[in-house]
N, C-alpha and C positions, 0 to 999 in steps of 0.2 A: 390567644393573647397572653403576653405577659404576666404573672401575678403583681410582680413591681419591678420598677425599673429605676426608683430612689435610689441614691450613690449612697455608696459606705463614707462612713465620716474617719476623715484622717487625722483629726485629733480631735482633745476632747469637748464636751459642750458642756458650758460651763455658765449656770445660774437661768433667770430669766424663767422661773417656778410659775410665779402667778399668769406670766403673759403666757407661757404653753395653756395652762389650765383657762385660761380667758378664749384661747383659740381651740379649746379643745369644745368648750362650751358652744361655740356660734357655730364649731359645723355639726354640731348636735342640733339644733334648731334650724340653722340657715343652708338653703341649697347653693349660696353663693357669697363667699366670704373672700373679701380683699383685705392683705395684710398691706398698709403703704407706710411712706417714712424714708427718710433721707438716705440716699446712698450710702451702702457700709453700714447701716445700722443694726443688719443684722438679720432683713427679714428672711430672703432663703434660706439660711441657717434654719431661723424659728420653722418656718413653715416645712421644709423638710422633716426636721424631727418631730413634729406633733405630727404629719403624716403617716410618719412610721409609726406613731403608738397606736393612732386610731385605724390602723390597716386592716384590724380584725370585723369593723363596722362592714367593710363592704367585700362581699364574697364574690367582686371580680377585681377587686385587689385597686391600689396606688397607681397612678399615672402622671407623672413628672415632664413636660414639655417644657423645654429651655429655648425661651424665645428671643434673648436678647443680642444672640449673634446674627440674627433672622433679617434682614435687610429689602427684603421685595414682599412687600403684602401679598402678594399674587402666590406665595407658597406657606402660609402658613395653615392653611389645610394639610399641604404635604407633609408641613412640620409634624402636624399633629399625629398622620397617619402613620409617621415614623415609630412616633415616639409609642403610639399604641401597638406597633411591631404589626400593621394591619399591612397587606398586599392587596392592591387591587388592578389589576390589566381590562378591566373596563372603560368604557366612555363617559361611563358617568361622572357629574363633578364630584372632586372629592368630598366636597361640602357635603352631600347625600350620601354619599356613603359612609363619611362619619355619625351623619344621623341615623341611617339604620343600624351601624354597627352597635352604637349606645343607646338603642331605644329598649331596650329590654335587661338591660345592663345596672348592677349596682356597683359603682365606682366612683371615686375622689380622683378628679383630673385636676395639678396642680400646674397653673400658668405661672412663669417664671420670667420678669424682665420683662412687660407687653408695653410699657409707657410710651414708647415711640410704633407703637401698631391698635393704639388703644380704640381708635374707627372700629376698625377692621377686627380687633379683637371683640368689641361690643357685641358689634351682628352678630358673632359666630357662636359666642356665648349662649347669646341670647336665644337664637334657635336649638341650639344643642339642647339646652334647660325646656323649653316648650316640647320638644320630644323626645325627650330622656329624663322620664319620671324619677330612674334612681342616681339619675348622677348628681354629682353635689362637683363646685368649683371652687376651688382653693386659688386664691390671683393674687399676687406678689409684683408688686409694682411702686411707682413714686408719686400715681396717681389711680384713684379707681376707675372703675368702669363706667359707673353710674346709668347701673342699670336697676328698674324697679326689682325690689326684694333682696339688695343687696346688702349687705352687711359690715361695711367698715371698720377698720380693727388699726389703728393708726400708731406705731409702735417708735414709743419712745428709745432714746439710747436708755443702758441698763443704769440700774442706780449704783449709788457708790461702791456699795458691797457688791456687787455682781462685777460693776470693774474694777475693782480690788484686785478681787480673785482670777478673772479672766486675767487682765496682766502679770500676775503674778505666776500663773502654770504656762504664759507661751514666753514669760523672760526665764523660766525654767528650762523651756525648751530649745530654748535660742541659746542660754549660757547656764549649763547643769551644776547645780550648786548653788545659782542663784541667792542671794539672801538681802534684799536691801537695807542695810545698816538705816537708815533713818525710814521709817513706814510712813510717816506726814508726808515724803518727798513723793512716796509714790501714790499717794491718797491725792495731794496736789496736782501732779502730772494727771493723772485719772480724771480729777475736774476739770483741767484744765483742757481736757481732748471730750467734755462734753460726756462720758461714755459712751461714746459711739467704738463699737469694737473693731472696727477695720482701723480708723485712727491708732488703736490702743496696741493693734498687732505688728502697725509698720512700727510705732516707738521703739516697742518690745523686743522687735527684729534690729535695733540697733546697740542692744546691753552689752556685745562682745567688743564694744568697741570705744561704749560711753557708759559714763556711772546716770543714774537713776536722774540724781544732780545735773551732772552735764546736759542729757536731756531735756530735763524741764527747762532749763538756762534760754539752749537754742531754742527752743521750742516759742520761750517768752518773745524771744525779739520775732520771729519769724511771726507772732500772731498779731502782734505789734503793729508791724509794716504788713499785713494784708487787710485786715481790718480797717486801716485809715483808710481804704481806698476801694472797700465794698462796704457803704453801708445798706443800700438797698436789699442784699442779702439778710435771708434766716441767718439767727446765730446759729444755728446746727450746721448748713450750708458752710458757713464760713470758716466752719471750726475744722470738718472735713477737707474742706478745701487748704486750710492751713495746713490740716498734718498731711496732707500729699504733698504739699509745696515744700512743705518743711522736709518730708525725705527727699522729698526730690531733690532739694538745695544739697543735702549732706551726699548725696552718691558723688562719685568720679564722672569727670567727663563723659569717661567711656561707658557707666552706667547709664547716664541722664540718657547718652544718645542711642544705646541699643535699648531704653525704656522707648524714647520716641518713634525708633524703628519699630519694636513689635505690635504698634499699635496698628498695625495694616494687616495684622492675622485676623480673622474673622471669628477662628473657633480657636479647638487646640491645636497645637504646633509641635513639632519634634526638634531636636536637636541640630538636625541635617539641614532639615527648613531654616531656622536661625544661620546655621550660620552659611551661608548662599543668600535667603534674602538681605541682611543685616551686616553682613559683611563687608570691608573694604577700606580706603588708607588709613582711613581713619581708626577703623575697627576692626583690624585683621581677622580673620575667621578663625585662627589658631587660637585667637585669644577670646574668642566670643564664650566657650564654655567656662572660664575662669569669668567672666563680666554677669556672665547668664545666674552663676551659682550664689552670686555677691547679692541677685536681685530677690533670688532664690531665700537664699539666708534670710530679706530685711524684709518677705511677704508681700514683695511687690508683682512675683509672677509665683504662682502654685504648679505644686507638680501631682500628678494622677496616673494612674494604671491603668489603659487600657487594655482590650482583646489585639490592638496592631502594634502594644509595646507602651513604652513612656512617652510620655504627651505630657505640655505644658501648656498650663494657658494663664489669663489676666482678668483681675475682677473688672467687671466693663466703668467701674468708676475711676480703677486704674489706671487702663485702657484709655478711656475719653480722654485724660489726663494728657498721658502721651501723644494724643494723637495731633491736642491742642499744640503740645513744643513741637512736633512732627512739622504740621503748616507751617507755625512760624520760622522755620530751618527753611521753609522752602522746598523742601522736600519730599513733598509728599506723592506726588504724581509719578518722579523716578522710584519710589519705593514700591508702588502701586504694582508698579509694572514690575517690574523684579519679585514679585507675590506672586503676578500671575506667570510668569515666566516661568519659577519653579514650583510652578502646581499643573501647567503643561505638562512640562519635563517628567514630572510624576505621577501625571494621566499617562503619558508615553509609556515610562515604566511598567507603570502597572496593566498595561493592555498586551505588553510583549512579555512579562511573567504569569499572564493568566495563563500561557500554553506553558505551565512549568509546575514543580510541585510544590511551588509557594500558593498558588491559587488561595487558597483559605487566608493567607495572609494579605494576599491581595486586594481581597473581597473583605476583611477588617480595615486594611489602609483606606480603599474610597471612602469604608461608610465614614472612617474616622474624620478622611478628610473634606467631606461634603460639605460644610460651612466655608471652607478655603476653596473650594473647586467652586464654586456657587458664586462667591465674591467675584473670581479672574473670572467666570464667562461674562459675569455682570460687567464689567471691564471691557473685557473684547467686545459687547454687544454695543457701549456707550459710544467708541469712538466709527466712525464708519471707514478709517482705515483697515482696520483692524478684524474686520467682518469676518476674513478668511481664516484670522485665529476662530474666531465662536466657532466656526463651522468644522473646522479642526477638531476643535476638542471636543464641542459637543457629539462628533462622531468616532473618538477616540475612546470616550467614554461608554462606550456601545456594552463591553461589557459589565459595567453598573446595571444601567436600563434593562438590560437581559436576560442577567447572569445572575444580577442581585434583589430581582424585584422591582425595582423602579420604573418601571415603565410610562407613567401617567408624568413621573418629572420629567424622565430623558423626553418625552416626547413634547414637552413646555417648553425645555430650549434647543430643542432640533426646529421645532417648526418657526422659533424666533430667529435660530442661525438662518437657515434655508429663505427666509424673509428677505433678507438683508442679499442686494449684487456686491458680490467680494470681487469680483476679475480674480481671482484666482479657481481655474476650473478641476483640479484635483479634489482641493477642500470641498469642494460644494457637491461635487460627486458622492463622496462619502460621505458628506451628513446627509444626499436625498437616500443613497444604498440605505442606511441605517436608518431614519426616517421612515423608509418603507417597511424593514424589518420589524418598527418598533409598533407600527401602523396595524399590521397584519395580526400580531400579536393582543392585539385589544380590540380586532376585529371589524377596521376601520380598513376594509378592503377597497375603498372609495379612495381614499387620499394613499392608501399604500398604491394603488396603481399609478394616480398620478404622481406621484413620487422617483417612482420606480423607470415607468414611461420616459420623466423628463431625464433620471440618471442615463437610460439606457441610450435617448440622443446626443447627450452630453457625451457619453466614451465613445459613441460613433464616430461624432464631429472631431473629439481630441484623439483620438485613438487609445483610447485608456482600456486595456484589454482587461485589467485587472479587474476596474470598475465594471466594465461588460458581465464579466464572469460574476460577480457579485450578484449584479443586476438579474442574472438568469437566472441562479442559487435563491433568490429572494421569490421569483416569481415563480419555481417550484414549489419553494414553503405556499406560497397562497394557495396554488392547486391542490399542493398535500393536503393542506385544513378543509379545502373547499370541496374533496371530496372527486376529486377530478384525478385520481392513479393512475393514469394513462400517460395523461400533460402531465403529473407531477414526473412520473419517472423519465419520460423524454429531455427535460426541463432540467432536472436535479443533476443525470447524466453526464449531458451537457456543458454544465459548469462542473462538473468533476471534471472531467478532461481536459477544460479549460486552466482549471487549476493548478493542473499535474504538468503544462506545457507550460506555465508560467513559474515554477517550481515554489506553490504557495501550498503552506501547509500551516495550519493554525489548529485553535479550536472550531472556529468556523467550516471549517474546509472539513475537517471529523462529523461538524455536525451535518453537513451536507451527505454524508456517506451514510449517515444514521438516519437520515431522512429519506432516502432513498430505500434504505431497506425496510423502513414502515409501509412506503408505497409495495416493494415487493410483498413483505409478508400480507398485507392487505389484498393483494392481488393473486396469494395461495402462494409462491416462488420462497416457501419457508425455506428452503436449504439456500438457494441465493442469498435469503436476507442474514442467517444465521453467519453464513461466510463472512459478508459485511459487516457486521457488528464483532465477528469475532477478532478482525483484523483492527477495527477503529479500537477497539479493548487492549489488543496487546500495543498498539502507539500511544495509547493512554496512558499504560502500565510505564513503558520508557520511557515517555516524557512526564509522568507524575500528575497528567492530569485528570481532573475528578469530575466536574462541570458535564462536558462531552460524555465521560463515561458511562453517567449514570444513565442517561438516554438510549448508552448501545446496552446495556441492562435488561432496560426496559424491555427490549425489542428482543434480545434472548430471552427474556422471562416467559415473553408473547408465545416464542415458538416452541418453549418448552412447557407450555399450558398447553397446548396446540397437541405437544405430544402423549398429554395422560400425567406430565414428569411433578407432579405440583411440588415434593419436594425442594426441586432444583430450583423451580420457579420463587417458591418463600423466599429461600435465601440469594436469590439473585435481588429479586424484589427488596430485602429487609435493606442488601447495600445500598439501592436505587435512593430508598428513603431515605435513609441520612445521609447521602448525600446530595438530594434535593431542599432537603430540612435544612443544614448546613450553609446552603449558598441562600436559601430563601427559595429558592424556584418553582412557584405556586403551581404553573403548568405541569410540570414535571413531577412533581409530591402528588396532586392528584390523579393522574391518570395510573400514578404506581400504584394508588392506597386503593383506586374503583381495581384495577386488576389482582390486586393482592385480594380482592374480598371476594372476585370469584373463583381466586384458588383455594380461598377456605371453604368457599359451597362445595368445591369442588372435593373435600377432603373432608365434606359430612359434616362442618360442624354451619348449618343456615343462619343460627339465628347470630353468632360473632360475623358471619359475613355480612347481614343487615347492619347491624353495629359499623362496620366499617362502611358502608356503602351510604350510611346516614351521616357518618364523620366527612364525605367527599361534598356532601352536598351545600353547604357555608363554602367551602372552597372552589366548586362550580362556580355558583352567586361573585365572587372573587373575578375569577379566570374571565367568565362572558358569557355570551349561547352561540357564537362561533363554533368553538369546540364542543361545547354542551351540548349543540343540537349536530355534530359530525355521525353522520352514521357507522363510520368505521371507527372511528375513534370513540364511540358510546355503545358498543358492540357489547364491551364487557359489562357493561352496567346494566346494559336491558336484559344483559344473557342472565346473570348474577340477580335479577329483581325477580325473573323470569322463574327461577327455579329455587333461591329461595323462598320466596313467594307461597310456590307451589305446597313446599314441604311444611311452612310455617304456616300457612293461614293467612289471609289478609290481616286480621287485627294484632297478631303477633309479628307478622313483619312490620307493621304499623310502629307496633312499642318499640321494637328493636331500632329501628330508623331512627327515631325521633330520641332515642339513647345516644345514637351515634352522632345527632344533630346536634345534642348539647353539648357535646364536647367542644374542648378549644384544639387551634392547631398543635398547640405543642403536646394537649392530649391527645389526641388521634395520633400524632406519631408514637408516642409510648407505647400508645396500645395497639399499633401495627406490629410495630417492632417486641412486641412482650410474646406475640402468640396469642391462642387463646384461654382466656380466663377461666378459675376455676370454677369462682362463685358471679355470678350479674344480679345485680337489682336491678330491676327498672322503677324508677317513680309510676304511679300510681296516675298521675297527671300526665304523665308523656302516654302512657295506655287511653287515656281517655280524650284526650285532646289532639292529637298527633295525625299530621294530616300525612298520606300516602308523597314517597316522593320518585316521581314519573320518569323514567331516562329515554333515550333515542330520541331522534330526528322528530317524531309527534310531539314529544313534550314542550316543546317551544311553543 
């Protein structure tokens, strides 16, 4: 897991002394502390950076969960398990496995935006805190939890002097040289926006264009004329509400309407996306990035860095804002669709560059875009026209669910696609293929069969050859796991040639090739399998891709363990791992890191290959006992326990394991990838408590 996953702050944080020091005090005392208060007042801000001071408190670090693009209660476990960078290809709810994974755990999990999941947020809370003695809950909301032992922190806008100052460093930053010739106008202005600092940033975002004066002027009449006509409203309420109206009122047409258009994005957005959804007579798309930078300029849309490039997004107070003029246009259902239209188009993309050497970019764009992708299936699922869109993308998206970890979601809205009769028999083909794929993979060889079954009558009845070929490729994988090499290579075969007649060539179709030659080398046919894998490698190397690769890797690393070569084997193994580590591919990272630990016994050094083979075992727990309990596939772990074992002792492989146990994933891969260490401690506690950890087909 992560140590933190808190964003770096893109300017500065300015004032707000006592309330950090007030919130630094309650989660000293309190396991559950809720910061609440008016929209824009400032609480993520707050709560982020007292997070990061107090980071040192908890030695399994910061955890930052942003809930408020979060739209289906029904994933915010997933949210959570995202954000902990946890993997799980098991059946289990993710509910449970959040609780194991923090039950031993010292950690600040900081909920971010739950007002509209506050139900749903309660429960999970609440159990998480009952069996996870060291976590403590940092909740940022407009409302608390109201759960017993909770501790309410209710945070006012800043005082005068703190928005002073705040105004005064982002109308610096807005117009360098700043200097307001009268300080009362801007002392005035300041009270007058209440300090509430999101008010105080969009003003601010206007100095290039108005004096301190001019501002406060508009500002008068526009609080004027909304006040007469909310009094049931908070003054804080109303004051925020003023200063969005109020910039609202001062943008250009064309701003007010690409404000109302992006409110149909769910997370962040790119450039490309603006100007495709947001585009049209009215708002040419040439001219979207000159509308986009103006909104940019006044702090009405933020821009950020991610790992798939620049991303923009909108404070959800913003947002709502928008979304409201959005309705009232009428608009909103044409924009709707045009979101999910090009977030399609951009699942399409990204499944036909996975076979390319953008892959890693690829595999950034989903994760980026999974708030947006998540919205358009929600979409496609709501209308029953539309059916055969869900079943489309949720099967388009195959490589997310497989490639990037996801398994437990892809499999959430495949089986809601698959629900739903589209009349369209192509689409629904491929969400059952994938369906079953994603089925097999967490072990659920009960619904991957029927899944699979119904695919294979479906391309019978339509003649979908491709689907067929799928369909056999999927129920080779089941034989492969199940231990059945005979059926698997008949099976796997089979749908190679199938392939090769239809002129399909993918990552899919590679990994079929790769899957095959694990049946071979399982079956002794090492020089067959090596052939196979050595040809899926060089179509890898041409086409750039990494995914597939690291699989045909594996299966050389196999046979060159096989051969005495350990060597060759490390370092085919060391590329396997990063890039299994890389893509997330939990399956894949483990069966490399259990093989790489019996190339170390193999190379004399026992007690770093316990070490490693105790680092596999959280990752098992992960994966399933499908795989865990494969006899060929658990081959090296029992061989590896077997003769470490042997050389160390029971109570020193014991220490060693339970070494390797504590580590996190992104430790184990360091320490795959470092070689063996010069110096080991073992705690003293992991020797004396540390239970033996059992592999092969018995151990289930």
């Amino acid at each position: 897991m992560r140590r933190s996953n808190l964003p770096a702050e893109l300017n500065r944080f300015v004032g707000r002394d006592g309330e950090r020091e007030e919130l630094t005090r309650l989660l000293a005392e309190f396991r559950l502390v809720t910061v609440v208060g008016v929209g824009g007042v400032g609480k993520s801000r707050l709560a982020v950076r007292t997070a990061a001071a107090v980071e040192k408190r908890y030695c399994d670090g910061v955890c930052l969960a942003e809930l408020a693009p979060l739209r289906d209660p029904r994933l915010l476990e997933h949210t959570l398990l995202d954000a902990l960078g946890l993997t799980d290809h098991t059946l289990r709810p993710p509910r449970e496995v959040l609780v194991e994974h923090l039950a031993g755990r010292r950690l600040l999990l900081v909920l971010d935006g739950f007002e509209h999941l506050v139900e749903e947020c309660a429960g999970l809370v609440r159990e998480l805190l009952r069996g996870s003695p060291g976590l403590t809950v940092l909740g940022v909301a407009r409302r608390p939890l109201r759960l017993d032992g909770e501790a309410v922190m209710a945070l006012a806008p800043m005082s005068e002097e703190d928005a002073v100052r705040l105004f005064t460093d982002r109308a610096t930053a807005a117009l360098p040289g700043f200097h307001a010739e009268d300080a009362g106008a801007v002392r005035e202005l300041c009270r007058r926006l209440d300090g509430i600092p999101l008010a105080l940033e969009l003003a601010a975002g206007r100095l290039p264009v108005l004096t301190v004066e001019q501002v406060l002027h508009r500002l008068d009449d526009r609080f004027r004329l909304l006040t007469a006509g909310a009094r049931g409203a908070l003054p804080r309420h109303r004051t925020l509400r003023t200063a969005i109206g109020w910039s609202h009122e001062l943008c250009t047409p064309e701003e007010r309407l690409l404000w109302a258009r992006l409110s149909v994005f769910a997370g962040p957005f790119d450039l490309e996306a603006v100007e495709y959804v947001c585009g049209g007579p009215e708002l040419p798309a040439d001219e979207v990035l000159d509308v986009l930078g103006e909104l940019l300029a006044q702090s009405v849309v933020a821009r950020e860095e991610t790992p798939a490039g620049t991303r923009y997004r909108m404070l959800d107070t913003v947002r709502a804002y928008g979304a409201e003029w959005l309705a009232a246009l009428g608009d909103e259902e044409r924009m709707r669709r045009r979101h999910r239209d090009w977030y399609m188009g951009l699942a399409t993309w990204c499944e036909l560059e996975w076979f390319s050497p953008r892959q890693a970019e690829v595999a950034a764009c989903a994760d980026g875009a999974l708030p947006n992708l998540r919205a358009a299936l929600e979409l496609c699922l709501e209308a029953p026209d539309d059916a055969h869109l869900a079943q489309h993308l949720a099967g388009t998206l195959w490589f997310s669910w497989v490639g990037c970890g996801r398994l437990a979601e892809g499999r959430h809205w495949l089986d809601r696609a698959v629900a739903l009769e589209s009349g369209h028999d192509e689409a629904r083909l491929r969400a059952l293929w994938v369906l079953g794929y994603v089925a097999i993979l967490q072990g659920d060889y009960t619904a991957a069969v029927a899944a699979l079954h119904e695919c294979g009558e479906g391309a019978a009845r339509t003649g979908n050859a491709l689907a067929a070929a799928y369909t056999t490729h999927r129920m080779g994988c089941l034989a492969l796991l199940s231990d059945d090499m005979s059926r698997a290579e008949e099976l796997l075969g089979r749908a190679l040639t199938a392939y090769r007649e239809l002129g399909e060539l993918n990552s899919q179709v590679l990994m079929g090739q790769v899957e095959l030659a694990m049946a071979k080398v399982f079956l002794g046919e090492v020089g067959t399998a090596v052939a196979l894998c050595r040809e899926v490698r060089e179509i890898c190397e041409d086409r750039g891709e990494r995914w597939t690769r690291a699989y045909a890797l594996y299966v050389l690393a196999y046979a060159a363990w096989t051969r005495g070569e350990h060597g060759e084997a490390r370092e085919l193994l060391g590329e396997c791992i990063t890039i299994d580590h890389t893509f997330n591919d939990l399956v894949g990272l483990v069966l490399a890191i259990e093989l790489l630990a019996l190339v170390t016994a193999g190379e004399g050094d026992p007690a770093e290959a316990a070490v490693l083979q105790g680092a596999a075992g959280p990752m098992w727990e992960a994966v399933g006992l499908p795989l865990f309990g494969s006899g060929y596939f658990g081959a090296p772990r029992a061989l590896c326990e077997q003769r470490a074992g042997e050389e160390l002792g029971p109570e020193r492989f014991r220490s060693y394991v339970a070494e390797g146990g504590a580590l996190s994933k992104d430790a184990a891969v360091a320490r795959a990838l470092a070689g063996r260490p010069a110096k080991r401690v073992v705690p003293q506690s992991c020797v004396d408590s540390a239970p033996a950890r059992r592999g092969g087909r018995d151990s289930r």
